[in-house]
C-alpha positions, 0 to 999 in steps of 0.5 A: 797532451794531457794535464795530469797531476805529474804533468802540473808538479812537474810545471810547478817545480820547473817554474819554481826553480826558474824564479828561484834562480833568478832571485838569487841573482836579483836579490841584494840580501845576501842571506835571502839569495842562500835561502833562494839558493836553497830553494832552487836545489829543493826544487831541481831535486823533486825534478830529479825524483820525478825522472826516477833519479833518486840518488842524484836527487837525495845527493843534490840535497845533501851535498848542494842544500846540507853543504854548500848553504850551510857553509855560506850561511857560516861564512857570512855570519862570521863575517857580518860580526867583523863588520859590525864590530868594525862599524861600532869603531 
């Protein structure tokens, strides 16, 4: 087997979307754990362009990184004003 330069970013990505993930899970910050999130479908995608899957790739970001964690982001920023007007109560 040898160590090339696909070889190393492909281990590179796989063990930064192994880690990411389970930050997500592990983390107690909401918002960091989307960022997290975010970071595990960046890293699935750079796998899914090096199998030669551009599509899937360019539709992992644009559907998982450009909705989903855009939609989670809005969703707790609209909730954390009701929080924190609640607490001021």
């Amino acid at each position: 087997m040898t160590w090339d330069w696909e070889m190393f970013i492909f281990l590179l990505m796989a063990f930064l979307a192994l880690v990411s993930a389970l930050l997500v899970v592990r983390n107690k910050d909401v918002v960091h754990s989307v960022v997290w999130l975010a970071t595990c479908f960046i890293a699935v995608a750079v796998l899914f362009v090096m199998l030669s899957a551009e599509f899937v790739a360019i539709i992992q970001i644009i559907v998982y990184v450009g909705a989903v964690v855009v939609v989670i982001l809005f969703g707790i920023m609209l909730t954390r004003k009701e929080i924190m007007e609640s607490e001021k109560r």
